[in-house]
FITIVEX-512088 format. One record per atom (N, C-alpha, C): residue in three letters; z negated, y, x negated; atom name; residue number from 1. Coordinates in steps of 0.2 Angstrom, whole numbers, always signed. Layout:
N
- ALA, Z, Y, X, CA, NUM
...
***
This chain:
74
- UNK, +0, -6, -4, N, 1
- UNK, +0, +0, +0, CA, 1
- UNK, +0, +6, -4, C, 1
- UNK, +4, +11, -5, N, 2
- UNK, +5, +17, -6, CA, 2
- UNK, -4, +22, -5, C, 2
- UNK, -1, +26, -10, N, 3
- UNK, -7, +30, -7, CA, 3
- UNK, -3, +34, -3, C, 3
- UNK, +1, +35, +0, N, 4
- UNK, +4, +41, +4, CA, 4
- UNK, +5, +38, +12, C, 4
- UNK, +4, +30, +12, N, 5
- UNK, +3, +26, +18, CA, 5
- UNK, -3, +25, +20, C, 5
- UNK, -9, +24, +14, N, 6
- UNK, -15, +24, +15, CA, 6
- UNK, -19, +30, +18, C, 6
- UNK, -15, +35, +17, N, 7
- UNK, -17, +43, +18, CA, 7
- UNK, -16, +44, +27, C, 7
- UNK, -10, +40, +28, N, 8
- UNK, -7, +40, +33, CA, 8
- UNK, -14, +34, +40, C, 8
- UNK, -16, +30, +37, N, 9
- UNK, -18, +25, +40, CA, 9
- UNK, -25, +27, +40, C, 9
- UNK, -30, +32, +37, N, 10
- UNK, -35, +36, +34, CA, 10
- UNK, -36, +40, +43, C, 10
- UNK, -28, +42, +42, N, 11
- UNK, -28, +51, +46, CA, 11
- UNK, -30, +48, +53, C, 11
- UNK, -25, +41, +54, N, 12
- UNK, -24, +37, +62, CA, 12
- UNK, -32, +35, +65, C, 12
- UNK, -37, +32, +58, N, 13
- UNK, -44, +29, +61, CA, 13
- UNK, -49, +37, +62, C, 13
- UNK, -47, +42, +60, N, 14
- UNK, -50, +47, +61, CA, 14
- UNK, -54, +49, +68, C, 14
- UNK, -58, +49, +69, N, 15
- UNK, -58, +51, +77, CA, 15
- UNK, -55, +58, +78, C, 15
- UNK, -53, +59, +85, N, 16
- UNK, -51, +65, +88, CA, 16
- UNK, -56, +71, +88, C, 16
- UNK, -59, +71, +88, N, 17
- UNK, -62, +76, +86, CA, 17
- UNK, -64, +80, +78, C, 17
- UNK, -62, +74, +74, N, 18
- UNK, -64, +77, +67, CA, 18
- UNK, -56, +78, +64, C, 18
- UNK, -52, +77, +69, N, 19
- UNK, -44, +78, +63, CA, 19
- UNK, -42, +84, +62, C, 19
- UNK, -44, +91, +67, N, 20
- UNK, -44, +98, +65, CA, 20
- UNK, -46, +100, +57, C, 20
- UNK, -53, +98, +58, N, 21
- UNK, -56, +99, +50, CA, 21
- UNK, -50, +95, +45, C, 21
- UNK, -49, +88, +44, N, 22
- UNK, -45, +85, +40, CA, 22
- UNK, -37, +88, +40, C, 22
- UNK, -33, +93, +48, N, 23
- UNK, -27, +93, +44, CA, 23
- UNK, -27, +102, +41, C, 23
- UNK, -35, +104, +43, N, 24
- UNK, -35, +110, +41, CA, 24
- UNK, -37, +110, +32, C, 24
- UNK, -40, +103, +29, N, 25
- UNK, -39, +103, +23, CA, 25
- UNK, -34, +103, +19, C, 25
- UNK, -28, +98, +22, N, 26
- UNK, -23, +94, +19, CA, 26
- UNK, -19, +102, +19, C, 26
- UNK, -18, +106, +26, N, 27
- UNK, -16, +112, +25, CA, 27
- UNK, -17, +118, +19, C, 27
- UNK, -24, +115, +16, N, 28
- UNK, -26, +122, +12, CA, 28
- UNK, -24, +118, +4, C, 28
- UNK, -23, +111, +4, N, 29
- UNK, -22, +108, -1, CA, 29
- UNK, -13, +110, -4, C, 29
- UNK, -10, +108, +3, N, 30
- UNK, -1, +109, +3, CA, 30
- UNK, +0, +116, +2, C, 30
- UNK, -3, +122, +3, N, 31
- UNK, +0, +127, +2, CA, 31
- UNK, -3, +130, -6, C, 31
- UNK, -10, +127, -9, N, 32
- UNK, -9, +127, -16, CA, 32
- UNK, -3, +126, -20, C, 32
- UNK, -1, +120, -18, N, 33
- UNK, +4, +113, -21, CA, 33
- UNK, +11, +121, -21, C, 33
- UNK, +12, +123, -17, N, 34
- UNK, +17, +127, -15, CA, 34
- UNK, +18, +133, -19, C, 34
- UNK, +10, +135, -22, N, 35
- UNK, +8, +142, -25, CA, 35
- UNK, +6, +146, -20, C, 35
- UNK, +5, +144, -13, N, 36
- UNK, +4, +150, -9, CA, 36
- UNK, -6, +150, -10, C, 36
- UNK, -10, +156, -9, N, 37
- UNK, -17, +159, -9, CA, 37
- UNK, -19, +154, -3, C, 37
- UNK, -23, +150, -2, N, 38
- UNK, -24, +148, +3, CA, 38
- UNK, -30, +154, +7, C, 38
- UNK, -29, +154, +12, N, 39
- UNK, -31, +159, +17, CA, 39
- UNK, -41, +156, +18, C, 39
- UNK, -46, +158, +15, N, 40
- UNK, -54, +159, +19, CA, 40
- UNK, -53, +160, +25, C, 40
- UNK, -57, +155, +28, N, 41
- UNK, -60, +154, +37, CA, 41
- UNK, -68, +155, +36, C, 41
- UNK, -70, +161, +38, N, 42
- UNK, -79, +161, +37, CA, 42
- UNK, -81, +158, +44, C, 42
- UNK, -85, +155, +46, N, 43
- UNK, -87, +154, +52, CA, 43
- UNK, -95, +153, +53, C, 43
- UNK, -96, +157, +56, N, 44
- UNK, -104, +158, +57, CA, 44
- UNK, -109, +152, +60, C, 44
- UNK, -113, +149, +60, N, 45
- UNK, -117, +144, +64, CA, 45
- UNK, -123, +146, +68, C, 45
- UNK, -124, +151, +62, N, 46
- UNK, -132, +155, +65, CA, 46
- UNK, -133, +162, +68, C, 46
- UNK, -135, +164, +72, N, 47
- UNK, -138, +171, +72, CA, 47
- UNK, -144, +174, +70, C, 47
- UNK, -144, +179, +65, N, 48
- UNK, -148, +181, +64, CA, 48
- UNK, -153, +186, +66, C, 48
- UNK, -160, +185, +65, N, 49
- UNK, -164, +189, +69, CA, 49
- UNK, -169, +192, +66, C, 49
- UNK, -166, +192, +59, N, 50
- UNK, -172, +197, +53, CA, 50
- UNK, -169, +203, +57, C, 50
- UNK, -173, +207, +51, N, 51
- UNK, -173, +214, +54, CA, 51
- UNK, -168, +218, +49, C, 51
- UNK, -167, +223, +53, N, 52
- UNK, -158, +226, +53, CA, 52
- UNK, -158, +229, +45, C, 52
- UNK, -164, +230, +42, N, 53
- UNK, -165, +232, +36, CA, 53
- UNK, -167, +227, +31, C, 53
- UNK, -166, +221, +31, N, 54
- UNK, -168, +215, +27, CA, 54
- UNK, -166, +217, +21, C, 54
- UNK, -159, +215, +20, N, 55
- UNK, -154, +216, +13, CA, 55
- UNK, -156, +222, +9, C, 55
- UNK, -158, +229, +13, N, 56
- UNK, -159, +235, +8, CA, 56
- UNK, -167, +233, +5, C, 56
- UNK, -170, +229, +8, N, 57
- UNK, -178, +228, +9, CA, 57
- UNK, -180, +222, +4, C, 57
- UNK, -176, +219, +2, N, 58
- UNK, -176, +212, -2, CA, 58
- UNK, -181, +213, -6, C, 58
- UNK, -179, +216, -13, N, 59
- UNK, -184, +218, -19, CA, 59
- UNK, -190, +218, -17, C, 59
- UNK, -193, +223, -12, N, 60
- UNK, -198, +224, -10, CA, 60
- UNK, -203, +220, -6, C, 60
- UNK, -199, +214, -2, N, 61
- UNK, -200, +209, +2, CA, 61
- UNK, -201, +202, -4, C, 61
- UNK, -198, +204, -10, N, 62
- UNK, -200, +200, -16, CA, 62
- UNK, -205, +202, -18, C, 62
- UNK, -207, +207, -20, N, 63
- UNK, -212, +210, -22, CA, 63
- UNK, -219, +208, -19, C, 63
- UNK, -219, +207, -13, N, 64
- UNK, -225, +207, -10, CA, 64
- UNK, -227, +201, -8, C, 64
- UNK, -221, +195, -8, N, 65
- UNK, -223, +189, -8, CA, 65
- UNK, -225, +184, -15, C, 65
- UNK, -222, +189, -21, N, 66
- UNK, -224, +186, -27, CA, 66
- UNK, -231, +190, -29, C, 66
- UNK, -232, +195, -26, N, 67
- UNK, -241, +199, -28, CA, 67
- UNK, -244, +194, -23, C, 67
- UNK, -243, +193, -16, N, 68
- UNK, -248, +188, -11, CA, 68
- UNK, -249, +182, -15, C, 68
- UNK, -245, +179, -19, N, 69
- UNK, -245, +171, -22, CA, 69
- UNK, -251, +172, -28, C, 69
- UNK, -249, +179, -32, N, 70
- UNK, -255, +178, -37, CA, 70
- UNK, -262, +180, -35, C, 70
- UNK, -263, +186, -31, N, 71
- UNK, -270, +183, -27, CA, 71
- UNK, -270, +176, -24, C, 71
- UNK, -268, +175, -21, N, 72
- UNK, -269, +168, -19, CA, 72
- UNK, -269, +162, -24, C, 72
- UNK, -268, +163, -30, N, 73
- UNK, -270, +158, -36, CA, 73
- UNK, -276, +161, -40, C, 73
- UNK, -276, +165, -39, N, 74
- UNK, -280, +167, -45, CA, 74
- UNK, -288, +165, -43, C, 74
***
């Protein structure tokens, strides 16, 4: 058996609902092979519910859970 039959026979036992994701890879695989950029799909799973300022807030929110830790060891 070929790998290019086995690929084929691979694609047929897939379930229907998981062959999107496979021929969206085989897609991002072919259009390298061709030289073309393959195209980024972000897709979100979660909703975030920190607060609107987290990201400007980081340093600060590190700070204060690395000073909380050393009281609490010492």
């Amino acid at each position: 058996m070929s790998v290019r039959e086995e690929a084929h026979r691979l694609l047929d036992a897939l379930p229907e609902d998981r062959l999107p994701e496979a021929v969206e890879l085989l897609r991002q695989w072919a259009a390298v092979e061709r030289g073309e950029r393959p195209r980024r799909q972000f897709r979100t799973t979660a909703v975030f519910d920190g607060e609107p300022d987290l990201g400007e807030r980081a340093k600060e929110i590190m700070r204060e859970a690395w000073s909380d830790k050393d009281r609490r060891s010492a």
